[in-house]
DODO-136449 format. One record per residue: residue number from 1; residue in three letters; z, x, y of N, C-alpha, C in turn. Coordinates in Angstrom, 2 decimals. Layout:
N
+--------+-------+---------+---------+---------+---------+---------+---------+---------+---------+---------+
| drenvo | lumba |     n.z |     n.x |     n.y |    ca.z |    ca.x |    ca.y |     c.z |     c.x |     c.y |
+--------+-------+---------+---------+---------+---------+---------+---------+---------+---------+---------+
|    NUM |   ALA |       Z |       X |       Y |       Z |       X |       Y |       Z |       X |       Y |
...
+--------+-------+---------+---------+---------+---------+---------+---------+---------+---------+---------+
***
This chain:
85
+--------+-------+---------+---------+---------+---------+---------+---------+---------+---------+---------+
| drenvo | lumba |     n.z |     n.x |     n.y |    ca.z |    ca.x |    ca.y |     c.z |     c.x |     c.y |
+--------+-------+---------+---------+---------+---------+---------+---------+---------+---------+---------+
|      1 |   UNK |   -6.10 |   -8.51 |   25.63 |   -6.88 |   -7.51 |   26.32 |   -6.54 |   -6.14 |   25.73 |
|      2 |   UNK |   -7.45 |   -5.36 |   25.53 |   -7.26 |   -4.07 |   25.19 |   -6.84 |   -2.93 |   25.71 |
|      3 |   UNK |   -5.70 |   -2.02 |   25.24 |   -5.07 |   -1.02 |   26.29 |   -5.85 |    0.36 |   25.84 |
|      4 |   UNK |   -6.57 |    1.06 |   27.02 |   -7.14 |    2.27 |   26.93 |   -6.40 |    3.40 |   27.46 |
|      5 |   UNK |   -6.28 |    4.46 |   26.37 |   -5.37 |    5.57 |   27.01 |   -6.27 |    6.47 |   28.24 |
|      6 |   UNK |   -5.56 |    6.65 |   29.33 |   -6.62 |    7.22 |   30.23 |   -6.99 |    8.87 |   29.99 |
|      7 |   UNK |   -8.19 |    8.41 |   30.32 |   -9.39 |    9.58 |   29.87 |   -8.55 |   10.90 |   30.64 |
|      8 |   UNK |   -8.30 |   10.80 |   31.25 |   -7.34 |   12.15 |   32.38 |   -5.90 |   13.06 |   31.02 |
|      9 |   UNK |   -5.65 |   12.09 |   30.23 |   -4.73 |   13.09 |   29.63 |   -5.08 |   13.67 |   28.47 |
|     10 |   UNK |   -3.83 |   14.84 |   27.95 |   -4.20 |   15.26 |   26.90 |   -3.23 |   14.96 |   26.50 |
|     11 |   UNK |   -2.99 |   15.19 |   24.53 |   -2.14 |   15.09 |   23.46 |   -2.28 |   15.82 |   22.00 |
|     12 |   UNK |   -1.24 |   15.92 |   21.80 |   -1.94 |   16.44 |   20.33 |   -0.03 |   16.22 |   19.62 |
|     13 |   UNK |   -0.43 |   15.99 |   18.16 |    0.20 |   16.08 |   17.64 |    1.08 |   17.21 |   17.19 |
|     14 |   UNK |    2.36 |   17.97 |   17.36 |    3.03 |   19.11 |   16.67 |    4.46 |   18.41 |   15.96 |
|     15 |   UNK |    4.66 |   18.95 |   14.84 |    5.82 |   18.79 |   13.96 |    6.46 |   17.40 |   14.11 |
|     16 |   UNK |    5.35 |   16.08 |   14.02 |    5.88 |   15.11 |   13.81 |    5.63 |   14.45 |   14.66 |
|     17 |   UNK |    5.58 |   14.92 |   16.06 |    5.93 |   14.21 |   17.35 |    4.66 |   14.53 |   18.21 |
|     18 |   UNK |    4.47 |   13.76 |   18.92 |    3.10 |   13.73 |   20.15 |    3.50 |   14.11 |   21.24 |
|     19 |   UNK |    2.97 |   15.19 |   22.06 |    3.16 |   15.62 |   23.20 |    2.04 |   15.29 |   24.03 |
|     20 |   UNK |    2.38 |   14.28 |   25.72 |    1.16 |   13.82 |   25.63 |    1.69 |   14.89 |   27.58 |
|     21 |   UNK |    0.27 |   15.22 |   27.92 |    0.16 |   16.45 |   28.99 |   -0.25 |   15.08 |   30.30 |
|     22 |   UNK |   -0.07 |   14.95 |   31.32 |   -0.21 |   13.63 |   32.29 |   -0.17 |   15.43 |   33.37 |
|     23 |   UNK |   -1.45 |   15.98 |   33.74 |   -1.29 |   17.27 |   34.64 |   -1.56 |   16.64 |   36.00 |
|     24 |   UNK |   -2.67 |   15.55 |   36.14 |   -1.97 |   15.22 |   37.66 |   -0.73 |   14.79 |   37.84 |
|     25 |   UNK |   -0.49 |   14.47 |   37.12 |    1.22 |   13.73 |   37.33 |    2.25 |   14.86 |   37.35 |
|     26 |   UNK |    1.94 |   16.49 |   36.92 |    2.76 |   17.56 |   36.51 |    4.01 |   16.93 |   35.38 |
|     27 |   UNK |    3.46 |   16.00 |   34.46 |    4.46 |   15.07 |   33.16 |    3.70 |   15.66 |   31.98 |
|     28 |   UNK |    5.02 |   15.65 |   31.12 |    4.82 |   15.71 |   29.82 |    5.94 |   14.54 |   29.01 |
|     29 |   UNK |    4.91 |   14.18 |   28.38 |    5.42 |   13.01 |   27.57 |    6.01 |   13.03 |   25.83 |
|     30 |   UNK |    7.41 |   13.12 |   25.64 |    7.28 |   13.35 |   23.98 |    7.22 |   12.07 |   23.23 |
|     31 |   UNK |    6.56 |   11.99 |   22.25 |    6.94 |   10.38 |   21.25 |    6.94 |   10.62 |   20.01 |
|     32 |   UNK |    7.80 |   10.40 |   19.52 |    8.51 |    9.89 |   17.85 |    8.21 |    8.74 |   17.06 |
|     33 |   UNK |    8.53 |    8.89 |   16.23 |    8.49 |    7.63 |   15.43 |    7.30 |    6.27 |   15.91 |
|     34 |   UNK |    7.65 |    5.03 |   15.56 |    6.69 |    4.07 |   15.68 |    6.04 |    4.39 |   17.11 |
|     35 |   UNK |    6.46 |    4.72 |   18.18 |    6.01 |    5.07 |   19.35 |    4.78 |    6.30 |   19.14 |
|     36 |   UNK |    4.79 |    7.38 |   18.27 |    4.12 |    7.98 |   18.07 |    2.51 |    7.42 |   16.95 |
|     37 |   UNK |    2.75 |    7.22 |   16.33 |    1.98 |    6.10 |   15.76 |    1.23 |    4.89 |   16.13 |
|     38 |   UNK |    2.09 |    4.30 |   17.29 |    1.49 |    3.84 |   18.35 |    0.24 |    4.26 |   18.98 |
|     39 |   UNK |    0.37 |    5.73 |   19.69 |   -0.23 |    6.15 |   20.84 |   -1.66 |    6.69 |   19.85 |
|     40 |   UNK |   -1.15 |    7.39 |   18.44 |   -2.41 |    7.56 |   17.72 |   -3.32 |    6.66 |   17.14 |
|     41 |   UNK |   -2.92 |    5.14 |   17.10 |   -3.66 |    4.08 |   16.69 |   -4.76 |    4.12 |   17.85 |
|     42 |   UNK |   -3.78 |    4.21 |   19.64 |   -4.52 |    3.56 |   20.79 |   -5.60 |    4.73 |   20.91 |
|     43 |   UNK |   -5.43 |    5.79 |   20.57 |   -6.08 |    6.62 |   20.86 |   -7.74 |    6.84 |   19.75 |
|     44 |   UNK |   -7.33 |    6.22 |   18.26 |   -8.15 |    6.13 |   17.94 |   -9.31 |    4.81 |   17.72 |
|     45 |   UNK |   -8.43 |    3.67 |   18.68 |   -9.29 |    2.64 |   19.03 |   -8.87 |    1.78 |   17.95 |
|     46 |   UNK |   -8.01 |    1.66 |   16.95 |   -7.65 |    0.88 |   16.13 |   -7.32 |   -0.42 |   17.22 |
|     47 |   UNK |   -7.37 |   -1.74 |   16.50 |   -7.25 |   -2.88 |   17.22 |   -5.77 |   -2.77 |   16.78 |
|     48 |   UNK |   -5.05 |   -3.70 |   18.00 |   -3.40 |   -4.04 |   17.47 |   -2.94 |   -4.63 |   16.04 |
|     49 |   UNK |   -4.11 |   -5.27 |   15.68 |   -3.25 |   -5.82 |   14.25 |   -3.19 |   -4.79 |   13.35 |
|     50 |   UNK |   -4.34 |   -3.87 |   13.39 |   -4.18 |   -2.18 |   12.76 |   -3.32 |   -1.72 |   12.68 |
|     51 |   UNK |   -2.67 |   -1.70 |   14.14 |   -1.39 |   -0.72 |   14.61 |   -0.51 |   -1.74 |   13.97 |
|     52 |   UNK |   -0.24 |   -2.62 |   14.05 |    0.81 |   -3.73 |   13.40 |    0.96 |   -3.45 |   12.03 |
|     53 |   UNK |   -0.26 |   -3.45 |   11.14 |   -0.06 |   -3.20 |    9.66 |    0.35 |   -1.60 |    9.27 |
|     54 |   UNK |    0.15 |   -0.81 |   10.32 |    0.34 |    0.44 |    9.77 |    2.21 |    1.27 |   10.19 |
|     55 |   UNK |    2.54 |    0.16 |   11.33 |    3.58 |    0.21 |   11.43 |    4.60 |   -0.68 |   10.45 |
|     56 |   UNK |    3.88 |   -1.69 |    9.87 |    4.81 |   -2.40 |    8.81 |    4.91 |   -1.50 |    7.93 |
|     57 |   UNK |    3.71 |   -0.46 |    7.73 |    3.62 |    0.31 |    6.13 |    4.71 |    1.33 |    6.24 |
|     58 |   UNK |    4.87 |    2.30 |    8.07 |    5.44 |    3.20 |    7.56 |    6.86 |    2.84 |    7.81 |
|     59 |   UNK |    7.06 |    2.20 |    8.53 |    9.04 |    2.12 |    9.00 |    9.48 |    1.09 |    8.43 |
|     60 |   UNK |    8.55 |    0.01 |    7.15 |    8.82 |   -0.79 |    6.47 |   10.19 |   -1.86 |    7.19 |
|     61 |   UNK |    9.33 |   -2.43 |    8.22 |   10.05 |   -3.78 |    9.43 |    8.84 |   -4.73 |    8.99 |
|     62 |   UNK |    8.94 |   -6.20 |    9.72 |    8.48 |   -7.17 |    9.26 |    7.44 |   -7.15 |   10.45 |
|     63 |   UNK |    6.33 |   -8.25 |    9.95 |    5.35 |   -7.98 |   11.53 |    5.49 |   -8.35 |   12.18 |
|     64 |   UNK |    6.33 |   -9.62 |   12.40 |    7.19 |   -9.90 |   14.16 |    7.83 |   -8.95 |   14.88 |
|     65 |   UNK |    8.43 |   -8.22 |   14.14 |    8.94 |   -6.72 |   14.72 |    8.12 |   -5.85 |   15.12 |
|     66 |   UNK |    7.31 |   -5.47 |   14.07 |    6.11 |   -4.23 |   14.27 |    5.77 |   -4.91 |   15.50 |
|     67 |   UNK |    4.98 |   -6.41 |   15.71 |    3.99 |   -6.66 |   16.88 |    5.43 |   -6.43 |   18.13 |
|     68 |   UNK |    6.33 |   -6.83 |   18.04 |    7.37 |   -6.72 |   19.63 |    7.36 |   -5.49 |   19.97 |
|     69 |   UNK |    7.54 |   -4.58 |   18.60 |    7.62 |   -3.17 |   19.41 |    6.39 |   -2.99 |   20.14 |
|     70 |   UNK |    5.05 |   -3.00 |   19.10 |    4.13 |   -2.84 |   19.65 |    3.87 |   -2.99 |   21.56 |
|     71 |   UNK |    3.76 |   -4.81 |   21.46 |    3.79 |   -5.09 |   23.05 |    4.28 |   -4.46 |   23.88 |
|     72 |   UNK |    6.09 |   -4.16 |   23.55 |    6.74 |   -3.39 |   24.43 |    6.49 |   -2.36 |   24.45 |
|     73 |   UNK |    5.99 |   -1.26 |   23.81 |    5.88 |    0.08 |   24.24 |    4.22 |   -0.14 |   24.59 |
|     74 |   UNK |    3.43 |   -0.97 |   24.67 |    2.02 |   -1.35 |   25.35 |    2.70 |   -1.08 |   27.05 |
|     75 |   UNK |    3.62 |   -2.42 |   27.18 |    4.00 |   -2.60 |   28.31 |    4.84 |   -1.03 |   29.07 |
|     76 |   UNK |    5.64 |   -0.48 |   28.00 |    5.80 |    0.84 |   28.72 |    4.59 |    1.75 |   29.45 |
|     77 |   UNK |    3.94 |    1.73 |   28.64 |    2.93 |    2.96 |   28.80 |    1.83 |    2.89 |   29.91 |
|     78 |   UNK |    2.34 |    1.21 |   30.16 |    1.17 |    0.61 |   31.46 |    1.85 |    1.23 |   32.51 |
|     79 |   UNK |    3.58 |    0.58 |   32.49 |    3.95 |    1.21 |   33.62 |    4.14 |    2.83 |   33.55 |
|     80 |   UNK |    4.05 |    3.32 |   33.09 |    4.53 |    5.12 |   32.63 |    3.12 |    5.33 |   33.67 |
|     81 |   UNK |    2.03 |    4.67 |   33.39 |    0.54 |    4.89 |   33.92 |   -0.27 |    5.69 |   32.67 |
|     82 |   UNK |   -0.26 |    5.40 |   32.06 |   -0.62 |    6.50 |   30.58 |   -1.74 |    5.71 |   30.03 |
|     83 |   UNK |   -1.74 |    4.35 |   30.38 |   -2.96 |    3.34 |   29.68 |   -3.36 |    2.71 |   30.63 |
|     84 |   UNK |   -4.85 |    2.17 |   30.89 |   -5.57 |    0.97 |   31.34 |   -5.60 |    0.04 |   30.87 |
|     85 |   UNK |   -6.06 |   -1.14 |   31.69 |   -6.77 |   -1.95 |   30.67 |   -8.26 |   -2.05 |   31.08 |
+--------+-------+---------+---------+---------+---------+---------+---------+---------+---------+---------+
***
């Protein structure tokens, strides 16, 4: 099933890292590394195996890895409340 970032926040990329704005929540969210890359795949609708190959390319891990992180920071961000499905 597909995870949609909810339409309610904002983000933008500065010096590397994603700052994502959650204003009903009064949250701000920072993300780094594969986590950041992450949130810009979900955001641009790339399917997971996308995000999988583009995380093998940049932190050069294997794709059983890329996909675990993947899931797990899926599964964060459900509970954080930051994504639908």
């Amino acid at each position: 099933m597909k995870s949609k970032i909810k339409k309610e926040l904002a983000f933008r990329r500065i010096a590397g890292e994603v700052f994502i704005v959650d204003a009903a929540r009064s949250e701000l969210h920072e993300l780094n590394g594969p986590a950041a890359l992450i949130w810009e795949g979900l955001a641009a609708g790339r399917t997971e195996k996308a995000i999988v190959s583009a995380i093998t390319a940049e932190f050069e891990v294997d794709e059983r890895t890329a996909r675990a992180d993947l899931e797990g920071f899926i599964k964060e961000l459900l509970k954080a409340g930051l994504l639908c499905r």
